[in-house]
C-alpha positions as CSV (number, residue, x, y, z in Angstrom):
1,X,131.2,89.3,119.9
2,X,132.3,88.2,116.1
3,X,135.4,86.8,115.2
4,X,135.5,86.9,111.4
5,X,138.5,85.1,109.9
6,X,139.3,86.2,106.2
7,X,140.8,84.5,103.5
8,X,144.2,83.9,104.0
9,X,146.8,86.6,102.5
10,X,150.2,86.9,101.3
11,X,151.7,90.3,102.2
12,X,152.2,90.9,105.9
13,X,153.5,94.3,105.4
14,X,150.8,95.4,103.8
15,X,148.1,94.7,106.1
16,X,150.4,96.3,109.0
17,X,150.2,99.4,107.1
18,X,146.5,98.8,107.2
19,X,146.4,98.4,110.9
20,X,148.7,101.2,111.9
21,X,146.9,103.5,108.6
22,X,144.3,106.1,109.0
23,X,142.0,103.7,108.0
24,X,139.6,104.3,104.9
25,X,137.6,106.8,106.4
26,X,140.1,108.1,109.7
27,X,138.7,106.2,111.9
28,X,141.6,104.4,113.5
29,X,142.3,105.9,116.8
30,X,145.8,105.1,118.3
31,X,146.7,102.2,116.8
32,X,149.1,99.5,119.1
33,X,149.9,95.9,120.2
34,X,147.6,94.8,123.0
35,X,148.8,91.1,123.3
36,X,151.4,89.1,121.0
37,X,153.3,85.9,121.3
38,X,156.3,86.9,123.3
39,X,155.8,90.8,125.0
40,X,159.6,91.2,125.0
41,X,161.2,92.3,122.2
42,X,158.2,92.8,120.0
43,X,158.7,96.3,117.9
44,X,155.6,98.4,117.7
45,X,155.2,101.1,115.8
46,X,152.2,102.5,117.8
47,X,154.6,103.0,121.2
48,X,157.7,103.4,119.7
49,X,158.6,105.9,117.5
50,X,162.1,104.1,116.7
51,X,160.1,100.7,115.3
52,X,158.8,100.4,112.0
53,X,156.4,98.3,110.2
54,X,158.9,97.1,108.2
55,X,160.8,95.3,111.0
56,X,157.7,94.4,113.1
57,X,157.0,92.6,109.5
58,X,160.1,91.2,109.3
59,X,159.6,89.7,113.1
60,X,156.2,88.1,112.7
61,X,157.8,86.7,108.6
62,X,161.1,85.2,110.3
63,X,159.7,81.5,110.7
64,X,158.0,82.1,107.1
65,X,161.2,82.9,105.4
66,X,163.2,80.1,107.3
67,X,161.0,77.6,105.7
68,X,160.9,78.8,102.5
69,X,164.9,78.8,102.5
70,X,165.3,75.1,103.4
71,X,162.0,74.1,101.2
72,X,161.9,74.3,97.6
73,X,157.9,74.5,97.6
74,X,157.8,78.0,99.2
75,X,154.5,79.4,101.5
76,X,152.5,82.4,100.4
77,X,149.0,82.0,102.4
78,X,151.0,82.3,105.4
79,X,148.8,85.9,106.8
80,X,146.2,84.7,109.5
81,X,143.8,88.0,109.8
82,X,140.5,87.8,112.3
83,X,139.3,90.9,113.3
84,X,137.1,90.3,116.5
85,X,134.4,93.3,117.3
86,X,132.1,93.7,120.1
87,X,128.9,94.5,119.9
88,X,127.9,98.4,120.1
89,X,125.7,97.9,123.4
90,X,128.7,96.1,125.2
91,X,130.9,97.6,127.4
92,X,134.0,99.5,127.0
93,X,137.1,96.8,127.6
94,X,140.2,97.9,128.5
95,X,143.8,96.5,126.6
96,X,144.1,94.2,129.5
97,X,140.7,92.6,128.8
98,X,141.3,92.6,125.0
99,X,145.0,91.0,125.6
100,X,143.3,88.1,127.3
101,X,140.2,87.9,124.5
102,X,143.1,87.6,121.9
103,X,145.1,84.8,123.6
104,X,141.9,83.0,123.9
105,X,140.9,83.4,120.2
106,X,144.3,82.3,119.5
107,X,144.2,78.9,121.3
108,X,140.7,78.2,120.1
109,X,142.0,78.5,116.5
110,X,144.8,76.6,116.6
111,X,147.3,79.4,116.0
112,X,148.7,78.9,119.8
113,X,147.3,76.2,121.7
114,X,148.1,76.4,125.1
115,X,151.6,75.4,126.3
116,X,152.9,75.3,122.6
117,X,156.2,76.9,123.0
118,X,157.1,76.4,119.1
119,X,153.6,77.8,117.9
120,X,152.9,80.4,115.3
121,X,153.5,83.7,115.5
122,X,151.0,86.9,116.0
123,X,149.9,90.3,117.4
124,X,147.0,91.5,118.6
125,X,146.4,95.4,117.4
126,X,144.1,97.8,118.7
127,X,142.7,100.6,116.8
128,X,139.4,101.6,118.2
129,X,137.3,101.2,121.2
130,X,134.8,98.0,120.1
131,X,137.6,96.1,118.1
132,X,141.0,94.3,117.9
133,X,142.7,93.0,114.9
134,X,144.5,90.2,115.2
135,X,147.6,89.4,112.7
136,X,149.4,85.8,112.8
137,X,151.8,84.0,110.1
138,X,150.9,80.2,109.9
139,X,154.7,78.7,109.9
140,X,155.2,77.6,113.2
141,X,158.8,77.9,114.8
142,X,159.6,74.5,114.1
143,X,158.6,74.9,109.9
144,X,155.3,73.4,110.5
145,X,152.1,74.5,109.6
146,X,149.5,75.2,112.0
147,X,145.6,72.2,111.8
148,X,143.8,75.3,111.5
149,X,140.4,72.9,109.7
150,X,137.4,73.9,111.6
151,X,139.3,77.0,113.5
152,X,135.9,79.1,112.4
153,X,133.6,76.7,114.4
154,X,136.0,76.5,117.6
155,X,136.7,80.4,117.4
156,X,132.7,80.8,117.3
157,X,132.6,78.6,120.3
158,X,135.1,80.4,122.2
159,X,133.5,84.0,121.3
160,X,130.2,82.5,123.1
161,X,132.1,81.6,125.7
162,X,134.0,85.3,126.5
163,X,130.6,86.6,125.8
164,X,129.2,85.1,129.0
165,X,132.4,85.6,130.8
166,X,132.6,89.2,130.2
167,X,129.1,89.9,130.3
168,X,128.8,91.0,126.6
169,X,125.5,90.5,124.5
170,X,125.2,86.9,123.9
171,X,125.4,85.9,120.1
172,X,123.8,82.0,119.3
173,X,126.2,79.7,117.7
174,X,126.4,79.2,114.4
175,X,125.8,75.9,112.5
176,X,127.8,76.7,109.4
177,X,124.4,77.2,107.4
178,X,124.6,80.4,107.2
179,X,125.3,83.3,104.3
180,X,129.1,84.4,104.6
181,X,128.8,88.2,105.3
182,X,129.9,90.7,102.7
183,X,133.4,91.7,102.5
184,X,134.8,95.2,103.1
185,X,135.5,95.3,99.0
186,X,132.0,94.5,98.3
187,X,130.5,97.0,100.6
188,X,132.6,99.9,99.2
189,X,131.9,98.5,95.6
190,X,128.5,98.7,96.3
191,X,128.5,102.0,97.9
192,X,130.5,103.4,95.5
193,X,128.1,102.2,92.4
194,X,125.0,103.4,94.1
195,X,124.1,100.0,95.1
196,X,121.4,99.2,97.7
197,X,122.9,95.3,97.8
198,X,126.4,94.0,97.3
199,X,126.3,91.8,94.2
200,X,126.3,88.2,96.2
201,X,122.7,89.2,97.8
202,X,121.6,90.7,94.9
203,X,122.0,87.5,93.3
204,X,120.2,85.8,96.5
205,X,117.3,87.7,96.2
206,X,117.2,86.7,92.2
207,X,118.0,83.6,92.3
208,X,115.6,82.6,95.3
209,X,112.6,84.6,93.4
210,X,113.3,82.3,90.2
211,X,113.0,79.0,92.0
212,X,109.3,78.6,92.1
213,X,109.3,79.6,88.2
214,X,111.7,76.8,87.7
215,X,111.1,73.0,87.2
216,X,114.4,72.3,86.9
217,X,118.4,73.5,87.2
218,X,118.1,73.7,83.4
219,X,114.9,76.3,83.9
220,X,116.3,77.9,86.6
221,X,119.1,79.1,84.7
222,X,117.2,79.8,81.4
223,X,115.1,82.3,83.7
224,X,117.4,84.1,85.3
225,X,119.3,84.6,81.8
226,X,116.0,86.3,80.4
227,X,115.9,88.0,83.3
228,X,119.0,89.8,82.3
229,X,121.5,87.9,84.8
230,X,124.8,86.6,83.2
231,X,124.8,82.8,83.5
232,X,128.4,81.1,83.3
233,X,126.9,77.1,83.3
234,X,130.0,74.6,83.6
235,X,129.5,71.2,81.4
236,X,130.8,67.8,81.1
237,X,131.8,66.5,78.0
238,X,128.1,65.2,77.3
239,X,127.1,68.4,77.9
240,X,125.5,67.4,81.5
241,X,125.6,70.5,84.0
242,X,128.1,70.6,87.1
243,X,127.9,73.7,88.1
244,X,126.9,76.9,87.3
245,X,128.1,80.8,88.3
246,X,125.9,83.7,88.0
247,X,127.1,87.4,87.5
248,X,125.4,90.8,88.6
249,X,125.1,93.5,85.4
250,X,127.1,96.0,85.9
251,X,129.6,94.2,88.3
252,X,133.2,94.5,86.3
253,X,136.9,93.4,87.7
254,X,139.3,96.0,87.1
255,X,140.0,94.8,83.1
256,X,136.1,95.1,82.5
257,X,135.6,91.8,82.8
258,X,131.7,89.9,84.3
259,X,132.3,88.7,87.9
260,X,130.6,85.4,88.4
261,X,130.0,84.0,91.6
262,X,129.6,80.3,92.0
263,X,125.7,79.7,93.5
264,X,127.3,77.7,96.7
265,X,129.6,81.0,97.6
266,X,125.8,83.0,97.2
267,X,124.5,80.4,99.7
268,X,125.0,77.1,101.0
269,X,121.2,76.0,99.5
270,X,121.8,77.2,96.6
271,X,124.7,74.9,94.6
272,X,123.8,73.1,91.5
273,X,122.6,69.9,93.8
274,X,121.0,71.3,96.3
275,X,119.1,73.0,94.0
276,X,118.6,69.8,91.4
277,X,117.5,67.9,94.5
278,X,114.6,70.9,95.1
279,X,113.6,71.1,91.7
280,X,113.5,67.6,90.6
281,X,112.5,65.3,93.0
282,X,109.0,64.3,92.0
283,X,108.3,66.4,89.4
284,X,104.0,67.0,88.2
285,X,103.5,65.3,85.3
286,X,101.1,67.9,84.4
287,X,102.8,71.8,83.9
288,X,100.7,74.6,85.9
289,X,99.0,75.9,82.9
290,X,97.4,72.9,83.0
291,X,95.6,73.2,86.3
292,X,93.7,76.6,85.6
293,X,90.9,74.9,85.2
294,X,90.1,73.4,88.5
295,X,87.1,74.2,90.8
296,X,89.4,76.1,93.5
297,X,91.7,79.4,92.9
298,X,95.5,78.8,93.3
299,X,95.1,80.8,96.5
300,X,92.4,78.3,97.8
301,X,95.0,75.7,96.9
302,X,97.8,76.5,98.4
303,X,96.1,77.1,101.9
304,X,94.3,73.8,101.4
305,X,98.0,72.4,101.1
306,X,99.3,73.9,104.5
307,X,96.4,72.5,106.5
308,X,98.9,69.1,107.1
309,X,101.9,71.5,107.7
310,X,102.1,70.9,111.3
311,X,101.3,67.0,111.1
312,X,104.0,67.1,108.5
313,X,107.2,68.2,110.5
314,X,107.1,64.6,112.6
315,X,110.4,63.3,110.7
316,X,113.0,65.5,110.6
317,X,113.8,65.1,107.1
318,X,110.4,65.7,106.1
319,X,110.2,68.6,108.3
320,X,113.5,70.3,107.0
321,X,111.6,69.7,102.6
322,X,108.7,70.9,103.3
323,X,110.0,74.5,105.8
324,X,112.0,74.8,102.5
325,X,108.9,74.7,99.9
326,X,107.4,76.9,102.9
327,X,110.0,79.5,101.8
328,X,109.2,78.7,97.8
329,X,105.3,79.3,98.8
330,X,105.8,82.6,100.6
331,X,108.0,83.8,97.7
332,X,105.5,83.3,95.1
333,X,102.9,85.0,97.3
334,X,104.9,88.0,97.3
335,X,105.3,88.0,93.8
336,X,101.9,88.1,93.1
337,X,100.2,89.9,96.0
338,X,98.6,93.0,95.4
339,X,101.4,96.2,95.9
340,X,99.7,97.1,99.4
341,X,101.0,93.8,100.6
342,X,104.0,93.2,98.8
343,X,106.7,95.2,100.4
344,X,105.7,92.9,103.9
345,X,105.2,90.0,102.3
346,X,109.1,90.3,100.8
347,X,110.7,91.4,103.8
348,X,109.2,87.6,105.6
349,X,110.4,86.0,102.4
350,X,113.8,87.8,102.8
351,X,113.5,86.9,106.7
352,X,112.6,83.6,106.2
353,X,115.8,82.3,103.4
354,X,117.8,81.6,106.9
355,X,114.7,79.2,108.1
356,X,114.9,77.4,105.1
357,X,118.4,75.9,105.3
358,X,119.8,73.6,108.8
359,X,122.2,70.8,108.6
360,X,119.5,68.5,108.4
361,X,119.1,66.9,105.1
362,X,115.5,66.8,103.2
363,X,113.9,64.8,101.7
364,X,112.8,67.2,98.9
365,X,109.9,64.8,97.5
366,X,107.8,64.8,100.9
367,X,107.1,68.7,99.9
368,X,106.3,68.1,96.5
369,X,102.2,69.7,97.3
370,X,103.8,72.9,98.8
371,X,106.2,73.1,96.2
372,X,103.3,72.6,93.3
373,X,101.1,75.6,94.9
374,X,103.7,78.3,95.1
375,X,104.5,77.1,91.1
376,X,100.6,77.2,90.3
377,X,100.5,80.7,92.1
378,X,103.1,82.5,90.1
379,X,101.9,80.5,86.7
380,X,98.0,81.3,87.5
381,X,97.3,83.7,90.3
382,X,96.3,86.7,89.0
383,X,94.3,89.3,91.0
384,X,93.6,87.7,93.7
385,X,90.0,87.7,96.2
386,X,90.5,89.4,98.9
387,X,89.4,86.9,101.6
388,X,91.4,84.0,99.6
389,X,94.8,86.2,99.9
390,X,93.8,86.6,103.4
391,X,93.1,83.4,104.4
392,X,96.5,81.9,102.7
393,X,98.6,85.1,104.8
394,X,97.3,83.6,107.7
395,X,97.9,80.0,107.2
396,X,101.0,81.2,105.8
397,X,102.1,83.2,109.6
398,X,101.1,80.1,111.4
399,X,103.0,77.7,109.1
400,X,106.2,80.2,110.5
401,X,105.1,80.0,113.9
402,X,105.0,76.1,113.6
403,X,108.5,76.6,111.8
404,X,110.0,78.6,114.0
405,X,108.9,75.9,117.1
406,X,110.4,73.3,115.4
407,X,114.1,75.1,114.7
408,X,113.6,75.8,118.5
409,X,113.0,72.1,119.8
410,X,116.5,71.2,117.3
411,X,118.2,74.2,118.7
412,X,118.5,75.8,115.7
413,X,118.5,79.3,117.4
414,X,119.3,81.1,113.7
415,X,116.6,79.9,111.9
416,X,114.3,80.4,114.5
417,X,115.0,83.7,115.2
418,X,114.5,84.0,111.1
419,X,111.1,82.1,111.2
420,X,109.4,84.3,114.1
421,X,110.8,87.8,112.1
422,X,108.7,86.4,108.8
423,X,105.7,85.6,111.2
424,X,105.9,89.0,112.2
425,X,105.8,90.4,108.9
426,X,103.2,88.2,108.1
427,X,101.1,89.2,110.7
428,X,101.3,92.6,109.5
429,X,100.2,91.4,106.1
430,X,97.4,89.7,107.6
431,X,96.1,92.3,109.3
432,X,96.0,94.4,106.5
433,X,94.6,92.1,104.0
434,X,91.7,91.3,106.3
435,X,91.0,94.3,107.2
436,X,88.1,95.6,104.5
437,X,86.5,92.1,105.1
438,X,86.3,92.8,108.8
439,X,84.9,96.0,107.9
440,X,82.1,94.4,105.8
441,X,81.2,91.8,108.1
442,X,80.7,94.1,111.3
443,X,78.6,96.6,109.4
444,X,76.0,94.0,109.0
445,X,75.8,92.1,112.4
446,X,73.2,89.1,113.0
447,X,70.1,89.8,115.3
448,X,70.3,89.7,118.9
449,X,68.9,86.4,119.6
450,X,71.3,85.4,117.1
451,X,74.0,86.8,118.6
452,X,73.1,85.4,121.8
453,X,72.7,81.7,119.8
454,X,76.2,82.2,118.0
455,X,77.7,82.9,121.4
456,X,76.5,79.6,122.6
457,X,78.1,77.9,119.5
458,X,81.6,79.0,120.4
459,X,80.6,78.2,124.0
460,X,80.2,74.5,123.1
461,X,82.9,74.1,120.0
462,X,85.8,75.6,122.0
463,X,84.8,75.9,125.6
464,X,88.2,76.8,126.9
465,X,88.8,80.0,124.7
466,X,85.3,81.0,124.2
467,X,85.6,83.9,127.0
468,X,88.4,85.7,124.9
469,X,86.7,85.4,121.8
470,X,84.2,86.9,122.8
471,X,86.0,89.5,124.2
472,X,88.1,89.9,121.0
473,X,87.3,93.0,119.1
474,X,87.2,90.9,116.0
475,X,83.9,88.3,117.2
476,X,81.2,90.8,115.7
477,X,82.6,90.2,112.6
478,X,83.3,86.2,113.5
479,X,79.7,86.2,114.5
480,X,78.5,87.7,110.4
481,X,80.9,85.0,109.1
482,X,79.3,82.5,111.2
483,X,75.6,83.5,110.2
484,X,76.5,83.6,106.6
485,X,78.0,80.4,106.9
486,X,75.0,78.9,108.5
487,X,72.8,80.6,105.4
488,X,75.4,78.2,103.0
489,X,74.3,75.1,105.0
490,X,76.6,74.8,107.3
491,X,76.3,73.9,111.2
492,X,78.5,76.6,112.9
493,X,79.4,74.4,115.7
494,X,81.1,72.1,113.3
495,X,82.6,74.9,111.7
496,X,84.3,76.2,114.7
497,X,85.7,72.7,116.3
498,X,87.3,72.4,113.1
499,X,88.9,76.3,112.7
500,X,90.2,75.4,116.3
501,X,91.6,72.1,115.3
502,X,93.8,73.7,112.7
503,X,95.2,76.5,114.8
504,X,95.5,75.9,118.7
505,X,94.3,79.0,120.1
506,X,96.0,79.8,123.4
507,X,99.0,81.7,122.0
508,X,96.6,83.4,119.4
509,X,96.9,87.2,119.4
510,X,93.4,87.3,118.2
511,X,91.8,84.1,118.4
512,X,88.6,85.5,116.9
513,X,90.4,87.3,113.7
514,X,92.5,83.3,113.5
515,X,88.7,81.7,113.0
516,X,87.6,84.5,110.8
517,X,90.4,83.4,108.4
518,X,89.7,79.7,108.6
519,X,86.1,79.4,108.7
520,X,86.1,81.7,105.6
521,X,88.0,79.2,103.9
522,X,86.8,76.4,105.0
523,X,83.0,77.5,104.7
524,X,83.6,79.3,101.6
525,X,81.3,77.0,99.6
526,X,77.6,76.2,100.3
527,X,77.2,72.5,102.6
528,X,76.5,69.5,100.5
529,X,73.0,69.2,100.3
530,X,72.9,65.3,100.7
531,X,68.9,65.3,99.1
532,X,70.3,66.8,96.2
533,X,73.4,64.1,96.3
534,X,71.0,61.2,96.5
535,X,68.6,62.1,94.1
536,X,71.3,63.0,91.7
537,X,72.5,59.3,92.4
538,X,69.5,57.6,91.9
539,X,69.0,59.5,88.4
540,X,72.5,58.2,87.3
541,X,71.2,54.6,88.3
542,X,68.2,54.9,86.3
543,X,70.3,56.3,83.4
544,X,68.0,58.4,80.9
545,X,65.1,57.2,81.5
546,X,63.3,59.8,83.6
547,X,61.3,58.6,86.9
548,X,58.4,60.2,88.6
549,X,61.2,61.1,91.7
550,X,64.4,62.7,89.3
551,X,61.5,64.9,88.1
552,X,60.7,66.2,91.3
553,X,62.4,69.6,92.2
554,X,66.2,69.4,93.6
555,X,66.8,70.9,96.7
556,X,68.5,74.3,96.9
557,X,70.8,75.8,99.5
558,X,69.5,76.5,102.9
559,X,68.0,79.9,103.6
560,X,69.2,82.6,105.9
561,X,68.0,81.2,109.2
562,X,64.9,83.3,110.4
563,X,64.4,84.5,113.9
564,X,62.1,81.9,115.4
565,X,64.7,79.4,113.4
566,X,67.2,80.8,115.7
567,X,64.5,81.2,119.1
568,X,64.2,77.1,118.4
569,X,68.0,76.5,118.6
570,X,68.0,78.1,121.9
């Protein structure tokens, strides 16, 4: 059940004619008063054909008008309006049950405690089968206004609460984190333009895909501005920012005007501070440009910096910065990921934005390695390695897993319900992404004595999950990986204690396919050969002068192990 309260309004009248109307689209049924403050007297125009909405205006404005006769200052935010809707899977409740649904919302919000004989006045008006609207004017009887701070919270409580006494779908509670839903104006705007988005979550989606372009508030806003998005930035007298308002193209008031909506009323992460805090705390010295030069692909990188994700969420504030950067990280992977993968990859970035933001506070700086690989990924990533992009998908589902977990443990039903939807996006992604690598690795399967050795590897390296991966469809192709590995120099052993350590595997889907993505990261490049290592130490010691020993050939990477190899590891 929602209760949503709207801004407070002026013209009684006018929203009874709403209420008693055809509605926009005729689709209010029999409108009429369920509950109100006093039953006796009360005029309704939905039951009596002698009453008018005039009057029953006049009724509900009579303490309204009193005050603003003796008071010089006079009220004009005086219309309380909260619709409250089921949910379309609940079941049909009768005016009796709705009466007693609206007297409850009413004492939760402060409108009519309990026992308050001189409280405000209100109705309760039923025009369809899943919904009531209820209509109060905030002048009590004895010229008082109503403490109506924090009514949203208390009315959200009290919904949970008729939810479980009714036996009606059970909604979480809110923690006041989250995006304020589109208005009825904004919908039929929308609509009526063509629009797949109202203009507030167009913005989101915008302003959320510029962040990991941006290296500061000042960036932020010079990208969206070239991205063709009015910016409205509000300065001090030294020309500091304080604020800043972004408008849609396209999105006119009624004199032609640019709408601008203020970045907090687009979400509650995204004010001018909230976002400084993101952008600015610990800053590279070097720009991403910079880096393209190092050994490892941006891809490589950013899956190298979520290995610590899970050793990272130990202190809650640290936990809350870097689940944000998480959400910076998975953007710029959409961005760049080829077009097969994007469209899944955006709907768990989309997924994840309510993840991102609890009432914990972050301490942005303890993220600054996440927050430096989704910048380096949209500065530098271009076409992507298929097994790279795989690997990072994967690393990336588990960090939401690990995500969603932790919202769980702090009760944060919301965002964990947002962090399991992006894992299962991601999973999708994963799956596809890996799937021509799978293909090549079990056309070309190892031996059979191999296979047989391989099999005792994960026997010994995980000995409590080796039965289902070898039962997953997915170990032909883990046993390849393992092979090839083992031709790089690697010990497959070691290989798979560490894959495990990364990624329990008891709630795995797939535990093979999860190794298959960590080994081929992790054993990506040939071992260290450490004859090579010293010898190329010990020709650094002797400087240029060249010794019997540094002229002796180096060492090169192992060979494919041969069959006997693999008959004298058994």
């Amino acid at each position: 059940m929602i209760a949503a309260i709207k801004p407070a309004g002026s013209n009684t009248r006018g929203l009874l004619a709403y209420l008693y109307g055809p509605g926009r689209h005729d689709e209010h049924t029999d409108p009429h008063i369920v509950a109100a403050f006093a039953v006796l007297g009360m005029p309704d125009p939905g039951r009596d054909e002698n009453a008018t909405l005039t009057e029953l205006a006049r009724h509900l404005d009579a303490p309204v008008q009193l005050r603003n006769s003796e008071f010089g200052k006079k009220v004009t935010d005086h219309v309380w309006h909260c619709p409250v809707r089921a949910a379309p899977e609940d079941r049909y409740l009768s005016d009796t049950q709705w009466a007693e649904i609206a007297q409850r919302i009413v004492q939760a919000a402060g409108i009519a405690p309990a026992g308050d004989d001189l409280a405000c006045r209100w109705i309760a008006v039923r025009h369809a089968d899943d919904h009531i609207h209820i209509l109060a004017t905030t002048v009590r009887e004895d010229g008082r206004r109503p403490r109506l701070h924090g009514s949203g919270i208390r009315v959200g409580d009290a919904c949970r609460q008729i939810e479980k006494d009714y036996g009606l779908r059970r909604l979480k509670k809110g923690d006041r984190t989250g995006v304020r839903r589109p208005t009825q104006a904004e919908m039929h705007k929308a609509e009526r333009l063509g629009w797949e988005q109202t203009s507030r979550e167009w913005l989101q989606d915008r302003i959320r895909a510029a962040i990991p372009h941006a290296g500061s508030a000042e960036e932020l806003l010079a990208y969206l501005e070239a991205d063709g998005i009015a910016v409205k930035p509000r300065r001090g007298p030294s020309g500091d920012l304080l604020g800043y308002a972004v408008g849609r193209p396209g999105d006119l008031d009624k004199d032609g005007e640019q709408i601008f909506h203020p970045g907090g009323k687009i979400a509650p992460d995204l004010t001018l501070p909230k976002l400084k805090a993101r952008l600015e705390a610990g800053r590279p010295e070097e720009h991403p440009t910079a880096r393209r030069n190092r050994p490892t692909t941006p891809w490589h990188q950013a899956t190298d910096a979520l290995d610590t994700f899970h050793s990272d969420l130990a202190d809650d504030t640290h936990a809350q910065a870097q689940i944000t950067a998480l959400g910076e990280l998975l953007e710029a992977t959409a961005q760049k990921a080829p077009e097969n993968l994007r469209a899944e990859l955006q709907a768990a970035s989309k997924a994840f934005a309510r993840a991102q933001r609890s009432q914990i506070r972050a301490e942005d700086r303890a993220a600054q390695a996440l927050r430096s690989a989704a910048r380096d990924i949209v500065y530098t990533a271009t076409g992507p390695e298929g097994s790279a992009l795989a690997a990072l998908i994967a690393a990336l589902a588990w960090a939401a897993i690990v995500a969603a977990r932790w919202h769980e443990a702090k009760s944060h039903a919301h965002q964990a319900d947002a962090a399991r939807q992006a894992a299962q996006h991601l999973q999708t992604a994963a799956d596809r992404a890996l799937g021509p690598t799978l293909a090549e690795l079990s056309s070309r399967p190892p031996k059979e004595e191999a296979h047989r050795v391989l099999a005792g590897d994960v026997r010994a390296a995980v000995p409590d999950r080796a039965e289902r991966i070898l039962a997953d469809p997915a170990w032909p192709a883990l046993a390849t990986l393992l092979a090839d590995a083992e031709a790089r120099g690697h010990q497959p052993n070691k290989l798979l204690k560490e894959a495990a350590a990364q990624r329990e595997l008891t709630t795995a889907r797939q535990p093979a396919w999860v190794l298959i993505t960590r080994i081929q990261h992790t054993g990506r490049n040939p071992a260290p050969n450490r004859r090579a290592e010293a010898a190329r130490r010990r020709s650094t010691i002797a400087g240029s002068v060249p010794t019997q020993q540094s002229r002796r050939p180096q060492p090169t990477a192992a060979a494919p192990p041969t069959e006997q190899q693999y008959r004298q590891r058994r």
